[in-house]
N, C-alpha and C positions, 0 to 999 in steps of 0.2 A: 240944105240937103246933106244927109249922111255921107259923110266920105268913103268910098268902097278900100275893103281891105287888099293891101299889097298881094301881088303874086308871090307865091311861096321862092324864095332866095335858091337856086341849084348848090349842087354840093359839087366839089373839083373832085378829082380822081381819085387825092390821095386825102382829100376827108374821107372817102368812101371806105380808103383803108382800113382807116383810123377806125370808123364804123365797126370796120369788118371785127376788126383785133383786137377792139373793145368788147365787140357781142362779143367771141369766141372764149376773150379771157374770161369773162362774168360768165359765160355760159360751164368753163369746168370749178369755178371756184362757186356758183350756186349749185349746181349737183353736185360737188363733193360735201354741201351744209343741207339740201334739199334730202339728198341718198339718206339721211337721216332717220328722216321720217317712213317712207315705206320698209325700210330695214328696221322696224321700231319693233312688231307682233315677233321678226326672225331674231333678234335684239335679246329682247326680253326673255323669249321663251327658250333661246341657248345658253345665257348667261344666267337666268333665273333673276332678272333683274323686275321690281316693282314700279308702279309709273314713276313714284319719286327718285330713286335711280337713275332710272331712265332720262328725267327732266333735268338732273342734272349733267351726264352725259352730252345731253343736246346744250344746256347752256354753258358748257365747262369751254365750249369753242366763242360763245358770243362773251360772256365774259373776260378769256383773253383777248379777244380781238378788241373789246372794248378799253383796255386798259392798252393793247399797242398801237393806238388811234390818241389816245391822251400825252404817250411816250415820244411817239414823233412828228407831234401837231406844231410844236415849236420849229420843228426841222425840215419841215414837210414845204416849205416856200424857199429855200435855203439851197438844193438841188433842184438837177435838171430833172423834170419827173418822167423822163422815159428810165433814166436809172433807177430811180426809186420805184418804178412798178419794175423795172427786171431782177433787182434784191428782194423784193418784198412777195416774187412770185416763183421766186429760185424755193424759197425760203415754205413757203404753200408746198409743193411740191415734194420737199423734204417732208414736211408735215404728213402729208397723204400717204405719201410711204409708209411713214410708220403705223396709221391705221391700218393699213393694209396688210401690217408682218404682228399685231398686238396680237397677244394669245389669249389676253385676261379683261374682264372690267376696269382694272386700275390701271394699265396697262394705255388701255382705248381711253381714258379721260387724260389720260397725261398728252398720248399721242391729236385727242383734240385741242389740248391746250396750246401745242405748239403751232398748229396750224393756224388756229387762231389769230395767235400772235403774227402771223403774216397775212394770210388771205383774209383777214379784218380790217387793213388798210386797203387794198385794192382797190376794191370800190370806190373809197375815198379821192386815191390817185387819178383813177375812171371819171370822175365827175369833174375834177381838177382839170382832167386835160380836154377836158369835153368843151367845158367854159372857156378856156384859152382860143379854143380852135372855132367855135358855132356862137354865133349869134344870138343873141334872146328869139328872136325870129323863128332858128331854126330848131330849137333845146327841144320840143317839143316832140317833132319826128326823129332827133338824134335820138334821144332819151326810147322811143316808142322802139325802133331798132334794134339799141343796145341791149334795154331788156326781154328782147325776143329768148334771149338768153335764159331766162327764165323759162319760156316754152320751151326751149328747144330741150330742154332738160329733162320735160319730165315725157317729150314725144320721144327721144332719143336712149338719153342719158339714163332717166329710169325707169324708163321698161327694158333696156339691154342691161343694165346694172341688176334691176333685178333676176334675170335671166340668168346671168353669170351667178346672183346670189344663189339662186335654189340650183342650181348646176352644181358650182365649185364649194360655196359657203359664202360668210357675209363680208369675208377680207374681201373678194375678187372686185367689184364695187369701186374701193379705194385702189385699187392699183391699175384697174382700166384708166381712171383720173389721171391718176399720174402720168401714165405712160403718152394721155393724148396731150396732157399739159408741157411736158416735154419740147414736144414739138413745136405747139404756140411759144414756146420762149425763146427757141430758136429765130421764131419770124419775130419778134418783137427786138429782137438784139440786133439782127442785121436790117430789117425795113424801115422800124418806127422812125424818127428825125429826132434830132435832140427837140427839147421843150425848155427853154430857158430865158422867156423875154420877161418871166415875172422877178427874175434875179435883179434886173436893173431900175427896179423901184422898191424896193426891198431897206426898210430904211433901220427895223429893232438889230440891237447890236449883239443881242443874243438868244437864243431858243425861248429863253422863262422867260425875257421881256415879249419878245411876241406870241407864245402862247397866253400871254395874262392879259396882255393889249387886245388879244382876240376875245376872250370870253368875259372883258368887260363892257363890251357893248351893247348895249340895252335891243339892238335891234336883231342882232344875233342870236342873244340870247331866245327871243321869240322862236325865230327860227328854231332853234336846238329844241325849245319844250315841243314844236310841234312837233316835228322827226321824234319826238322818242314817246309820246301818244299813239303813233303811227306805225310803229314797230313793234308797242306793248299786244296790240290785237293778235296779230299774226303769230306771234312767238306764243301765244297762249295756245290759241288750238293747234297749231301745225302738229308738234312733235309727239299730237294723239292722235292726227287722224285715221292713221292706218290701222291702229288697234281700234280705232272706234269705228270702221269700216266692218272690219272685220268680225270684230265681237257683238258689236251691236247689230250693225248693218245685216250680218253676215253673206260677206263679199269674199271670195275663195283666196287662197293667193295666186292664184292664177288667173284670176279676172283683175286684180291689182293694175299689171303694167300695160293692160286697153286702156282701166279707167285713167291712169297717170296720160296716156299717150292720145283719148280723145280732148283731155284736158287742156292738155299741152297745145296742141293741134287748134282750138279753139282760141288761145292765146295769141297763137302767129295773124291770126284772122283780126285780132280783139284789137292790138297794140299799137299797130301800125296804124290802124282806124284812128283809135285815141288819140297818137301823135298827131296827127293828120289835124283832128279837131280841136289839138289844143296849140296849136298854131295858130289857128282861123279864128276858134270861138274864144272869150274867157275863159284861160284857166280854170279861174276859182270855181266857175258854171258848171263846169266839167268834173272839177273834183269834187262838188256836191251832186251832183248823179249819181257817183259812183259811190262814193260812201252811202248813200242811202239805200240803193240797191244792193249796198252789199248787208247792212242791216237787216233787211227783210228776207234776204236768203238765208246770213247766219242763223237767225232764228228758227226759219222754220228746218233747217237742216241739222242743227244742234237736238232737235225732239223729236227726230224721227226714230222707230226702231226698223227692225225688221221689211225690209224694203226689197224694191225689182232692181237687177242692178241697172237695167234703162234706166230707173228713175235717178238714181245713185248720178248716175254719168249726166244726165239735165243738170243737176241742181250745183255737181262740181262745174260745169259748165258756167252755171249764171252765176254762183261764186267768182270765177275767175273775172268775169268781164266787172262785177264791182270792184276788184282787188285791183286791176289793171286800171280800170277806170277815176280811183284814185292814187294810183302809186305813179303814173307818170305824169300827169300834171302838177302833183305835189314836188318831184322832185325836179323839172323844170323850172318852176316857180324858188323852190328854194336856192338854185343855184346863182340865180339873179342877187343873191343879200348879198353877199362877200364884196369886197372891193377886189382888183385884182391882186394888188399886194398880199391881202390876208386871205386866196382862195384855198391854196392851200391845207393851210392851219383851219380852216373854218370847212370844210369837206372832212378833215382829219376828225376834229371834234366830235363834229358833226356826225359821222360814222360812229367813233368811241358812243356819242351816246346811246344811239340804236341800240347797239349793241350790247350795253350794261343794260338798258332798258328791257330788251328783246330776254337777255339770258335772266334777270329777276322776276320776269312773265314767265319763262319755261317751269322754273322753279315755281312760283306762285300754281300753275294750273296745274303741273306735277301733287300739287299737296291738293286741290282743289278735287281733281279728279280720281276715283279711288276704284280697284280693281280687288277683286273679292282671290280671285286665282288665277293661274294663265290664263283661263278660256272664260271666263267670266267677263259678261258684259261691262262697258265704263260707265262708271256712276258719275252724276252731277255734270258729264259733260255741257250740258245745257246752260249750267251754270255759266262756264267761260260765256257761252253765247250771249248771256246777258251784259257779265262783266265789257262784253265787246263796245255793242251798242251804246253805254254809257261812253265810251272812253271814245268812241267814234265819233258821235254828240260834242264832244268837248273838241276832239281835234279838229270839226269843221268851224267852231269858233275863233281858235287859233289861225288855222290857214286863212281866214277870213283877212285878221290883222297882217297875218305874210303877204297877200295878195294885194291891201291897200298899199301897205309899205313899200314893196316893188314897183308898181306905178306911181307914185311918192317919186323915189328914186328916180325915175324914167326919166319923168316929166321935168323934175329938175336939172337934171343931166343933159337933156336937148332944149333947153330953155339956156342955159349953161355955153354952150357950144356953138346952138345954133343948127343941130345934126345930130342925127345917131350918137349914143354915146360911144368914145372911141373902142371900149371895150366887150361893146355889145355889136359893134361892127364885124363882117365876117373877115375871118383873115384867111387870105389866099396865101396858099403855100404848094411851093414846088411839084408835081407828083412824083411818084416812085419809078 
C-alpha cells in the first residue's frame, strides 16, 4: 500500500516573520531591477537610448551583482547572516539613491552598477537563511511566499512607480524604493535574531580555500549550470517587454500599470498554489508543467502584433503561472544541494551565476532585437522566444539530474541517521 504523504509541518511565529521580512526585502530589491523594464519605452525615448543601450543598462546591475556574488562567496559562511543582509542592504539602498538623483545615461549605468554590487547578494543571503530556518518539507511554500515578492511588485510597486514616473519623471521610481527600503532595514536590525549556527562547522581556513572547495564539486556544479539556463530566458525577453508592448502590441502607457498590476494580482493567486503543490507533489513534476507551459505561451506571445489589450492581459497572465510554475520548485529543489557548511558560498555563487548569465542574455537580446526609431515596432523579438524554448528544453534536462541527486542525498541521509536529516529538520526558534 502507498504510504500517505505527511501533513504539511506549521510554521512558529517567528518563521512567519522571517517569511514576512524575506518577502518584503526581495519585494523592494525586485522592483527596484523589475521598475526596469516598464521604464524601458520612458528610458529610451528620454535619453535617446537604442535597445542595445538599453540592454546594457539593464545588464550593467546583473553583471555587477554577478561579480559581488563571486566576491563574497568565500565570506558569505564566515558571518552571522542577519549582518551580512543588513550591509549588503544598507549598501542597495545607497545604490537606489543614486539612480534616483542620475541626470545622464552614464550617470544611471554607473549608479546600476553599484547597486548591483549589493542587492545581487540579497537574494543569495534570502535563500541561505531560508535553508537554515525551513525544512526541505516546508522550502516549497517558504519559497511560494517569499516570492510573492515578485507579484506584489508589479500589483504595487509598478503600477505606483509608474504613476510617480509619468507624474514626476523616471528618477521618482528609484527613490520611492528607497525610501520604503529604509524602513525594512530598520526592522531587520532590531527584530531579525542573529543566524550563526553555520559558523560552528565551518571548517576552510580561508575565503579562496572555501570558495574553490565550493565550486569544485561536481554536484554543485550541476546545480550552478541549471540556475544559469534558468536565468538566461528571462533576462532575454524582460528588459523588451514594455517597448514590445507598446510598439508592437500597441498598449498605451497608461494601460501599462493594470497590465503590470493584473499580472501581479494573478501571481499572489499562482505562487502560493505552487508552493502548496510542491510540498505535496514532485518537485521535478511540477517544474516540468511549468516550463512547458510556459513554452507554448512564449511563443505564441513573441508573434503576436497588434492585439486587444484583454488579450494582452490573458496571455501575460498564463505567462506568469508558467514562470511561477517553474521558478519555485527549481529554487526549492536547489536549495537542498549545499551542505550546511557550504550554504552560504553555494547560494552566493549560485546568485553570481544567474546573474552573469541573466546580464549576457540582456546584452545578447539587446543585439538580437532591433528597433528602426523610437516608435518603430521591435524586430525579431520572436526570435528570443525561440532562443527560450531551446534553452528551457535543456534546463528541464538538467533539473531532472538536480532532482535525482536531492533524493540521492535524502535517502542517504535518513538511511545514515535513521531520521530526517538533521539539517533538513525544522528548527524552532524563539518568537519575537
Amino acid at each position: 500500500m502507498k504510504q500517505a504523504k505527511p501533513a504539511p509541518i506549521p510554521f512558529t511565529g517567528y518563521q512567519k516573520f522571517v517569511i514576512f521580512i524575506l518577502a518584503i526585502t526581495q519585494f523592494t530589491v525586485i522592483l527596484d531591477f523589475m521598475v526596469m523594464s516598464p521604464l524601458g519605452d520612458m528610458l529610451m525615448k528620454s535619453l535617446s537610448l537604442k535597445p542595445a543601450h538599453f540592454g546594457i543598462a539593464v545588464s550593467a546591475y546583473a553583471l555587477s551583482a554577478g561579480t559581488a556574488g563571486l566576491l563574497t562567496a568565500g565570506f558569505a559562511d564566515r558571518f552571522d547572516r542577519k549582518k551580512l543582509l543588513l550591509f549588503f542592504y544598507i549598501g542597495f539602498i545607497a545604490g537606489t539613491v543614486l539612480c534616483g538623483i542620475a541626470t545622464s545615461y552614464y550617470l544611471l549605468v554607473g549608479a546600476r552598477i553599484i547597486t548591483g554590487l549589493f542587492g545581487g547578494v540579497i537574494g543569495s543571503i534570502s535563500m541561505a537563511i531560508i535553508t537554515d530556518l525551513f525544512g526541505l518539507q516546508q522550502r516549497g511554500r517558504v519559497m511560494g511566499f517569499v516570492q510573492m515578492g515578485f507579484g506584489a511588485s508589479q500589483i504595487l510597486g509598478i503600477p505606483v512607480g509608474l504613476y510617480f514616473a509619468n507624474a514626476w519623471g523616471w528618477h521618482a521610481p528609484f527613490i520611492m524604493v528607497a525610501l520604503l527600503a529604509i524602513v525594512i532595514a530598520v526592522f531587520i536590525g532590531f527584530k531579525l535574531q542573529p543566524l550563526t549556527r553555520h559558523l560552528a562547522i565551518q571548517h576552510d581556513k580561508t575565503a579562496i580555500t572555501h570558495l574553490w572547495h565550493t565550486i569544485v564539486k561536481k554536484d554543485y556544479r550541476i546545480g550552478f549550470t541549471s540556475s544559469a539556463l534558468l536565468s538566461i530566458g528571462g533576462f532575454m525577453m524582460m528588459p523588451f517587454g514594455t517597448a514590445f508592448a507598446i510598439n508592437n502590441l500597441k498598449i498605451t502607457q497608461e494601460q501599462l500599470p493594470v497590465l503590470f498590476m493584473i499580472a501581479g494580482l494573478s501571481t499572489l493567486v499562482i505562487m502560493p498554489m505552487v508552493g502548496r503543490l510542491s510540498d505535496r507533489v514532485d518537485k521535478f513534476k511540477i517544474f516540468v508543467v511549468g516550463a512547458c507551459w510556459m513554452i507554448v505561451t512564449v511563443i505564441l506571445y513573441t508573434n503576436l502584433s497588434v492585439t486587444p489589450f484583454w488579450l494582452v492581459m490573458i496571455f501575460n497572465i498564463l505567462m506568469m503561472a508558467g514562470i511561477m510554475g517553474r521558478m519555485i520548485p527549481s529554487q526549492a529543489l536547489t536549495t537542498a544541494i549545499p551542505e550546511m557548511e557550504d550554504r552560504g558560498a553555494f547560494m552566493s555563487i549560485n546568485a553570481s551565476i544567474q546573474q552573469f548569465s541573466g546580464g549576457i542574455a540582456a546584452i545578447c537580446g539587446g543585439l538580437i532585437v532591433v528597433q528602426k526609431d523610437k516608435f518603430s515596432p521591435l524586430e525579431h523579438y520572436n526570435t528570443l522566444g525561440y532562443v527560450i524554448v531551446v534553452i528551457s528544453i535543456i534546463s528541464m534536462v538538467l533539473m531532472y539530474r538536480v532532482s535525482q541527486m536531492v533524493k540521492r542525498k535524502q535517502r542517504a541521509k535518513t538511511e545514515q541517521n535513521g531520521q530526517a536529516p538533521v539539517e533538513d529538520q525544522v528548527i524552532v526558534t524563539s518568537e519575537v
